[in-house]
Chimera marker file (.cmm) of the C-alpha trace (Angstrom):
<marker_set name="trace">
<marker id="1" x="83.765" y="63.398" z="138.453" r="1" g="1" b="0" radius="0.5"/>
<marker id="2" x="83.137" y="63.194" z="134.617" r="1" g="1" b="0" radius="0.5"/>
<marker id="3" x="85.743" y="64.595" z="132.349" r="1" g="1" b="0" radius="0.5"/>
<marker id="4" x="84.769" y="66.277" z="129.517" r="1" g="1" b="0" radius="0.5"/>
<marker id="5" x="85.552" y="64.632" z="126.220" r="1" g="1" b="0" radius="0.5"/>
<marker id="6" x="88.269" y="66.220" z="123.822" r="1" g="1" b="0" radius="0.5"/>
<marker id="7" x="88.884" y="66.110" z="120.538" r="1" g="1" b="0" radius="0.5"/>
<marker id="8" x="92.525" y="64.987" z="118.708" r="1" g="1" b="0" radius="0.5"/>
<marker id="9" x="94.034" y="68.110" z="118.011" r="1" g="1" b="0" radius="0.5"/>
<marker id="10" x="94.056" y="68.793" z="114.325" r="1" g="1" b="0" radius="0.5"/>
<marker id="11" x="97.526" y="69.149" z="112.241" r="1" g="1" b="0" radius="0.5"/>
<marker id="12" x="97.439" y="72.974" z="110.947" r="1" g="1" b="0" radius="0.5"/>
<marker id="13" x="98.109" y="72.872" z="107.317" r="1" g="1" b="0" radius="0.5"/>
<marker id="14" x="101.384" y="74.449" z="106.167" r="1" g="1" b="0" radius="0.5"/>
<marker id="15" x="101.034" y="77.980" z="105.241" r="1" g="1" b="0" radius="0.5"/>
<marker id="16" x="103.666" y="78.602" z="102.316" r="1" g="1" b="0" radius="0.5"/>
<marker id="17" x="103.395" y="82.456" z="102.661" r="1" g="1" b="0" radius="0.5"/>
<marker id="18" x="104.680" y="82.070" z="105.974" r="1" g="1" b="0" radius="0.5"/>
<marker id="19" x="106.872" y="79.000" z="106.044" r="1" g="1" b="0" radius="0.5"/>
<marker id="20" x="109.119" y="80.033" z="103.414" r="1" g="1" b="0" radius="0.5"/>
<marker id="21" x="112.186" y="77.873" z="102.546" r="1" g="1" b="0" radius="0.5"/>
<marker id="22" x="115.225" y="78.825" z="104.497" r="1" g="1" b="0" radius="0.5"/>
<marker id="23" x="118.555" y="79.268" z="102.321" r="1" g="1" b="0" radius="0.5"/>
<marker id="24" x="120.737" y="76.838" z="101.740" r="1" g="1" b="0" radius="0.5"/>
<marker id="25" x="123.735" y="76.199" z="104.472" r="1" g="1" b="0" radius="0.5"/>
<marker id="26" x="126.702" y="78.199" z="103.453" r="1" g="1" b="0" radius="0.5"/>
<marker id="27" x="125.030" y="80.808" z="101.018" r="1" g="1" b="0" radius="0.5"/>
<marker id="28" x="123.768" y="83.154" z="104.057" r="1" g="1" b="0" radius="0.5"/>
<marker id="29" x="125.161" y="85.931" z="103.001" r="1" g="1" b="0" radius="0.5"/>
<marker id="30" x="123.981" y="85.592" z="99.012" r="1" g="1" b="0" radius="0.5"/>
<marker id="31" x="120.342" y="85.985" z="101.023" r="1" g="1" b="0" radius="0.5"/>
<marker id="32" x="121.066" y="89.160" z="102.520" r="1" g="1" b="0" radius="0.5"/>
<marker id="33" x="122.384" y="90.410" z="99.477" r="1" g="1" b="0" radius="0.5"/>
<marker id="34" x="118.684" y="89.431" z="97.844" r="1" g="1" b="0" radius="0.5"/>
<marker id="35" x="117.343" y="90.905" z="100.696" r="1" g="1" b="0" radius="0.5"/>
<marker id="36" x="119.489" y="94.361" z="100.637" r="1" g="1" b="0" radius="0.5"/>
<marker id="37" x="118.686" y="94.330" z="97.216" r="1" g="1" b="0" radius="0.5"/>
<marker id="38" x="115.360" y="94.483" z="97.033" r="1" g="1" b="0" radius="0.5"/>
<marker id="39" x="115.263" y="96.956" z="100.507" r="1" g="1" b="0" radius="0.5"/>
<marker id="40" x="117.149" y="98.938" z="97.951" r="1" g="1" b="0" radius="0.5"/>
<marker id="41" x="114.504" y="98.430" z="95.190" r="1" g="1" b="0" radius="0.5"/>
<marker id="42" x="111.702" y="99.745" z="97.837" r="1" g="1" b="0" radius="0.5"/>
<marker id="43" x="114.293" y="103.308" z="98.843" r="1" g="1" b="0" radius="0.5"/>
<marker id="44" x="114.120" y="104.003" z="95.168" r="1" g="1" b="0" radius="0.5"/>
<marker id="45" x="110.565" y="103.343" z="94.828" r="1" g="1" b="0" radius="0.5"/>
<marker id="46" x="109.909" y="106.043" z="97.659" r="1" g="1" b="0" radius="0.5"/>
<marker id="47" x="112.148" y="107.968" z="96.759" r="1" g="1" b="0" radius="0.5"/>
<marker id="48" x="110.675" y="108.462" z="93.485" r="1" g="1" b="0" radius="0.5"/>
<marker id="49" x="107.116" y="109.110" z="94.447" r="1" g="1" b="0" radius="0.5"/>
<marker id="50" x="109.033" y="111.653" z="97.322" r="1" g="1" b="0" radius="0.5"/>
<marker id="51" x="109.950" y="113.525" z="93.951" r="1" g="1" b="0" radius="0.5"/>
<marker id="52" x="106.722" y="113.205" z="92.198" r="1" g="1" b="0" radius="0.5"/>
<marker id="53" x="104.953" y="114.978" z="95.279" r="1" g="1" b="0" radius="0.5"/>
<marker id="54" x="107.765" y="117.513" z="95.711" r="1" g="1" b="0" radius="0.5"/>
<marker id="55" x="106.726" y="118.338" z="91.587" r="1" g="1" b="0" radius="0.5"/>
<marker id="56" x="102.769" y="118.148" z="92.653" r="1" g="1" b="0" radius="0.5"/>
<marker id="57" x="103.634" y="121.007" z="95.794" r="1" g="1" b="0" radius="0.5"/>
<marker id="58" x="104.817" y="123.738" z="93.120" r="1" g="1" b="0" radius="0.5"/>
<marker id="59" x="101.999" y="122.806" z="90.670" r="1" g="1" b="0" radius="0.5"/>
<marker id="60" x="99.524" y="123.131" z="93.289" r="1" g="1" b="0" radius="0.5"/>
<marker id="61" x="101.582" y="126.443" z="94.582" r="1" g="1" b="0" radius="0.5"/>
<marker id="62" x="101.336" y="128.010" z="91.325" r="1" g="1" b="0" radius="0.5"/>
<marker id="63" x="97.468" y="126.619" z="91.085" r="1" g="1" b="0" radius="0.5"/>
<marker id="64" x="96.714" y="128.533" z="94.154" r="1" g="1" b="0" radius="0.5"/>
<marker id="65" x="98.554" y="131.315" z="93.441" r="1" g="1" b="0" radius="0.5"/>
<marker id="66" x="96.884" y="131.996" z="90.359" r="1" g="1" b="0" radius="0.5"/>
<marker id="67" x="93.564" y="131.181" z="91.660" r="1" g="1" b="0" radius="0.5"/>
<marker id="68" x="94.208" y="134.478" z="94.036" r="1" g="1" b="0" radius="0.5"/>
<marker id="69" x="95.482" y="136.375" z="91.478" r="1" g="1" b="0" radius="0.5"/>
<marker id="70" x="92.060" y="135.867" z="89.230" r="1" g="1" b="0" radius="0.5"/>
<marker id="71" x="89.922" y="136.462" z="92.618" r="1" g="1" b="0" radius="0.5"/>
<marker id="72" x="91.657" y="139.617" z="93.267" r="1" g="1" b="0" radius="0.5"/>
<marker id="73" x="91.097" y="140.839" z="89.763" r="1" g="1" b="0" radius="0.5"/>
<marker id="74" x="87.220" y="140.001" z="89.594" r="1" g="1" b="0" radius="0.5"/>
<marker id="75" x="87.268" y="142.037" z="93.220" r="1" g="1" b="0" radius="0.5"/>
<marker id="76" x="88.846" y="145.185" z="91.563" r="1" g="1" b="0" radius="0.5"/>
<marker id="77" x="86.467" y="144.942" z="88.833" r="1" g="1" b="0" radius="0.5"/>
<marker id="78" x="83.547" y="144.594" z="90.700" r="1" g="1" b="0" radius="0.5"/>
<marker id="79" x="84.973" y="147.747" z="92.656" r="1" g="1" b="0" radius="0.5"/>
<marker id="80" x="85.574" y="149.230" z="89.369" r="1" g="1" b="0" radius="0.5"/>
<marker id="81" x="82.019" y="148.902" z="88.232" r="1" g="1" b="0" radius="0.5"/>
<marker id="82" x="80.638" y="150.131" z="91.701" r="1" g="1" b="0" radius="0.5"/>
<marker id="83" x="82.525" y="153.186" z="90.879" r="1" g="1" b="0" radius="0.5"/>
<marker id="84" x="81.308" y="153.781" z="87.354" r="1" g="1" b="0" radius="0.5"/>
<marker id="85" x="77.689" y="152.907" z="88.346" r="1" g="1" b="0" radius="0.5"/>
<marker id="86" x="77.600" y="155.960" z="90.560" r="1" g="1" b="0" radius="0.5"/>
<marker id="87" x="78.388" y="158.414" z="87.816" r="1" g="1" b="0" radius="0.5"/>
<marker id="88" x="75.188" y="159.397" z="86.369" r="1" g="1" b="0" radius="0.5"/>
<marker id="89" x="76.552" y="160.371" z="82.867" r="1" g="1" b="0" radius="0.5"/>
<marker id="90" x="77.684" y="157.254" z="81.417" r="1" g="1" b="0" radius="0.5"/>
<marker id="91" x="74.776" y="154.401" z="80.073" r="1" g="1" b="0" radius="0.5"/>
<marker id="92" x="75.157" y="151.131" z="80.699" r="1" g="1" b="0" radius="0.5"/>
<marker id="93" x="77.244" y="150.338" z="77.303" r="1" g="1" b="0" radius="0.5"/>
<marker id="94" x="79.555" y="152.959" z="78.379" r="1" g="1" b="0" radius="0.5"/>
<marker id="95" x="79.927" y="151.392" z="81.714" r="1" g="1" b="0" radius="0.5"/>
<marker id="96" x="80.771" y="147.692" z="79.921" r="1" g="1" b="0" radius="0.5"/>
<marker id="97" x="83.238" y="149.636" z="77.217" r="1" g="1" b="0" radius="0.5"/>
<marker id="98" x="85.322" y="151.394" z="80.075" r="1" g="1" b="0" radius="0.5"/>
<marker id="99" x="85.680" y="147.960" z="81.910" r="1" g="1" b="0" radius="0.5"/>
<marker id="100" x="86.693" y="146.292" z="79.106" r="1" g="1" b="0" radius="0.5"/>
<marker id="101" x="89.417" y="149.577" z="78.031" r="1" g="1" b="0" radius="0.5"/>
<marker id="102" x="90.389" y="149.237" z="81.379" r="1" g="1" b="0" radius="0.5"/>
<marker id="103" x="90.943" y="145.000" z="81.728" r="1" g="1" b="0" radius="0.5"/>
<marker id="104" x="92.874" y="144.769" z="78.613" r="1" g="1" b="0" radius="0.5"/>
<marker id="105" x="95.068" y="147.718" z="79.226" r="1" g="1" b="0" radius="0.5"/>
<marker id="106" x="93.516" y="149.978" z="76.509" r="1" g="1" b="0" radius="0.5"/>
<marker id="107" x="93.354" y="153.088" z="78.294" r="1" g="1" b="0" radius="0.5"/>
<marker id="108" x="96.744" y="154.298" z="80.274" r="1" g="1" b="0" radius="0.5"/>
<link id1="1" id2="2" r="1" g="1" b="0" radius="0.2"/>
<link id1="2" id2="3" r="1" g="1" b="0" radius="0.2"/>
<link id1="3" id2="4" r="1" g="1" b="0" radius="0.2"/>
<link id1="4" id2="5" r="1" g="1" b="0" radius="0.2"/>
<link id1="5" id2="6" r="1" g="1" b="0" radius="0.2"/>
<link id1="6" id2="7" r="1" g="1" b="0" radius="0.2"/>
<link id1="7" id2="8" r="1" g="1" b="0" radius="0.2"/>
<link id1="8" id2="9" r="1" g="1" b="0" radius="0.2"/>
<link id1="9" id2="10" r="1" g="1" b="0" radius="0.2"/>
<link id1="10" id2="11" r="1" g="1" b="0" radius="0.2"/>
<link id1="11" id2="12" r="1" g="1" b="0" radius="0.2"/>
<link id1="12" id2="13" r="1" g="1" b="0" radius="0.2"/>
<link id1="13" id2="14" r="1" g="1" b="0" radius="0.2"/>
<link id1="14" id2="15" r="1" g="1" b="0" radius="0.2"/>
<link id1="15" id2="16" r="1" g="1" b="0" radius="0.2"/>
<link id1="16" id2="17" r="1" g="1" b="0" radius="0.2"/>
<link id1="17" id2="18" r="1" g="1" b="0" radius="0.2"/>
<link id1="18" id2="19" r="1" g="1" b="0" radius="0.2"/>
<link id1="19" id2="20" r="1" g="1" b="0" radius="0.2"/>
<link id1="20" id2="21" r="1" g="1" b="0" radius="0.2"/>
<link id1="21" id2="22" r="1" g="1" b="0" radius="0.2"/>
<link id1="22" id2="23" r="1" g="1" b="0" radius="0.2"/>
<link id1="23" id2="24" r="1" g="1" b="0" radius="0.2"/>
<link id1="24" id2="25" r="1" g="1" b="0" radius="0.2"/>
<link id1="25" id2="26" r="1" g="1" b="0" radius="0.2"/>
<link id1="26" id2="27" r="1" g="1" b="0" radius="0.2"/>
<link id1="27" id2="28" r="1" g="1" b="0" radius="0.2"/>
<link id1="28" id2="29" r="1" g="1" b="0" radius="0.2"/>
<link id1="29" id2="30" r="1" g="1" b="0" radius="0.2"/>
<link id1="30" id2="31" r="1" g="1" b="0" radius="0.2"/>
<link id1="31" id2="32" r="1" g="1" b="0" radius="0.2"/>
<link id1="32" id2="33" r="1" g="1" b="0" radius="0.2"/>
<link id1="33" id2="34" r="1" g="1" b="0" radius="0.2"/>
<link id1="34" id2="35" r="1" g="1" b="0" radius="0.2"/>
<link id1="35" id2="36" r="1" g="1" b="0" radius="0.2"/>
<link id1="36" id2="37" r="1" g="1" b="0" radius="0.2"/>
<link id1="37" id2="38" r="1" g="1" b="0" radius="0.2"/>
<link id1="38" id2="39" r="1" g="1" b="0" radius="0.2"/>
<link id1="39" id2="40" r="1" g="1" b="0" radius="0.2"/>
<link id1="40" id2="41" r="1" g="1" b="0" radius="0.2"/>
<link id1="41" id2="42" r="1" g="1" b="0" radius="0.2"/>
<link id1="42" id2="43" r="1" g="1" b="0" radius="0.2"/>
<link id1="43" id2="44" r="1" g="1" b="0" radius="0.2"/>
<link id1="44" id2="45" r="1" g="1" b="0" radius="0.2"/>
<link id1="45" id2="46" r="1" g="1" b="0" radius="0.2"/>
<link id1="46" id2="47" r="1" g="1" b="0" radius="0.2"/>
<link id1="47" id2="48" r="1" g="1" b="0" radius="0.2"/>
<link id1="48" id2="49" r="1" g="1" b="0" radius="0.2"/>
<link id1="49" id2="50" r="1" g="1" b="0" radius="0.2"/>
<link id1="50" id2="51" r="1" g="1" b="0" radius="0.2"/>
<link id1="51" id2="52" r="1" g="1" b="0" radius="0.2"/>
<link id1="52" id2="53" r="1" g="1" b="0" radius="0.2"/>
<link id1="53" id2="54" r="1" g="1" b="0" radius="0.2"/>
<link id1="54" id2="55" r="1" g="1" b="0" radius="0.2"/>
<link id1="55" id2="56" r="1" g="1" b="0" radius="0.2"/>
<link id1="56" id2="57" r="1" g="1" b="0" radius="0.2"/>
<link id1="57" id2="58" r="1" g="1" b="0" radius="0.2"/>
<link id1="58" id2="59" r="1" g="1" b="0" radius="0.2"/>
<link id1="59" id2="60" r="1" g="1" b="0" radius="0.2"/>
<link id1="60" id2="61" r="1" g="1" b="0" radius="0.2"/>
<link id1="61" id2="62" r="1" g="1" b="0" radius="0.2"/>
<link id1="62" id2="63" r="1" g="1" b="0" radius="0.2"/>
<link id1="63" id2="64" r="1" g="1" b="0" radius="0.2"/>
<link id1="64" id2="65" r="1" g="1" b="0" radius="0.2"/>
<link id1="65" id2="66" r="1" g="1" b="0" radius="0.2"/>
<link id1="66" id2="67" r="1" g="1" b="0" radius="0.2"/>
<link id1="67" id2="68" r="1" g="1" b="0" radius="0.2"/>
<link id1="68" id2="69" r="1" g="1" b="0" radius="0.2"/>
<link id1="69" id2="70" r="1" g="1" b="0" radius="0.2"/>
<link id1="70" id2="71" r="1" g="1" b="0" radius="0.2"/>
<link id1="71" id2="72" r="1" g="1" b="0" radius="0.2"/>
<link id1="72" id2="73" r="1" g="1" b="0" radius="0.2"/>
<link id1="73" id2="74" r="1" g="1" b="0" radius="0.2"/>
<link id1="74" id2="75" r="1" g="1" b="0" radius="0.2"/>
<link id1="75" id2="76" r="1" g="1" b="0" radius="0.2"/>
<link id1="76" id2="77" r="1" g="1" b="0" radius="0.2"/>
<link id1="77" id2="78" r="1" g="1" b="0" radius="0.2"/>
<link id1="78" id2="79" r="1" g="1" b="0" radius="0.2"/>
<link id1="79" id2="80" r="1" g="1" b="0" radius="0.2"/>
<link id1="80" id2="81" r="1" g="1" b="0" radius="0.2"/>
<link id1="81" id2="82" r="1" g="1" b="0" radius="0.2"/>
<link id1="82" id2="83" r="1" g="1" b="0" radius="0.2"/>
<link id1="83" id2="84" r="1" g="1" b="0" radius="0.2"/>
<link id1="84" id2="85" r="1" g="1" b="0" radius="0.2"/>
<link id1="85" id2="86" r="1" g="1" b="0" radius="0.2"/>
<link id1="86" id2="87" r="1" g="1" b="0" radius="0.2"/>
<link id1="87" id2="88" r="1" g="1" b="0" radius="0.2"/>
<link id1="88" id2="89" r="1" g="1" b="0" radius="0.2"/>
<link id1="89" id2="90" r="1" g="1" b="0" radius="0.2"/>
<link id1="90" id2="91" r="1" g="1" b="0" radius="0.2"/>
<link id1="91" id2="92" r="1" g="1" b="0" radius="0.2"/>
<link id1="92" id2="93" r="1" g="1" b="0" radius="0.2"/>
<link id1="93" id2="94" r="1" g="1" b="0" radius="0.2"/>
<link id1="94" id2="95" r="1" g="1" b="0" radius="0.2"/>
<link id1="95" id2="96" r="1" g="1" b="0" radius="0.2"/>
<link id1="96" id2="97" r="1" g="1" b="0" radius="0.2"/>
<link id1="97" id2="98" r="1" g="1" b="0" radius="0.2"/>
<link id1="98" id2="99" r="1" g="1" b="0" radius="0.2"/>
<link id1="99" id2="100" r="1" g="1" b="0" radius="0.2"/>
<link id1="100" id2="101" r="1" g="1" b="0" radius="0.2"/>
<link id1="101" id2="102" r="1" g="1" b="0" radius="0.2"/>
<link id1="102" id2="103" r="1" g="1" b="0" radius="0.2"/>
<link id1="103" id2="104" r="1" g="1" b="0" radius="0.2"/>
<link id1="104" id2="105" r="1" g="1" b="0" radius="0.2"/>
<link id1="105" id2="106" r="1" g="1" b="0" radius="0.2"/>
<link id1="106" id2="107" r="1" g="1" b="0" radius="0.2"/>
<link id1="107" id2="108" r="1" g="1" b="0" radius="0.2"/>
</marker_set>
């Protein structure tokens, strides 16, 4: 029976993002404190861009809020003009003059 040839096995090269230098004997704990402080660094981060988004959620609140408010006025004065159209009296200028007394609060 023939054995298949193999070849050496190849030395991986070193990876330096993963074989990082271990601390020194004896300062163990001034690595955890490098470590807690930059866990700490990353809390603040988020915690930061937890406040910017809570400040976007009322902006867009009050965006959609007012977006409403506008499409519920044009719907009234759509209504509004409906209702004036029917009157046979008034001429179309008439019609544009009483919805413009009545948006800006002319006429009580």
């Amino acid at each position: 029976m023939v054995r298949p040839r193999t070849r050496p096995s190849a030395k991986v090269p070193d990876n330096p993002a993963t074989d990082a230098p271990l601390p020194p004997t004896g300062s163990s704990s001034n690595g955890l404190n490098v470590m807690e402080e930059k866990i700490k660094g990353i809390e603040d981060k988020i915690e930061g861009i937890k406040l910017k988004m809570d400040e976007m959620d009322k902006k867009l609140n009050k965006l959609v809020n007012h977006m409403k408010m506008k499409e519920d006025v044009a719907d009234q004065q759509a209504r509004l003009g409906s209702e004036l159209c029917k009157i046979r009296d008034l001429s179309d200028s008439d019609i544009c003059r009483a919805i413009k007394a009545l948006s800006t609060g002319m006429i009580r």
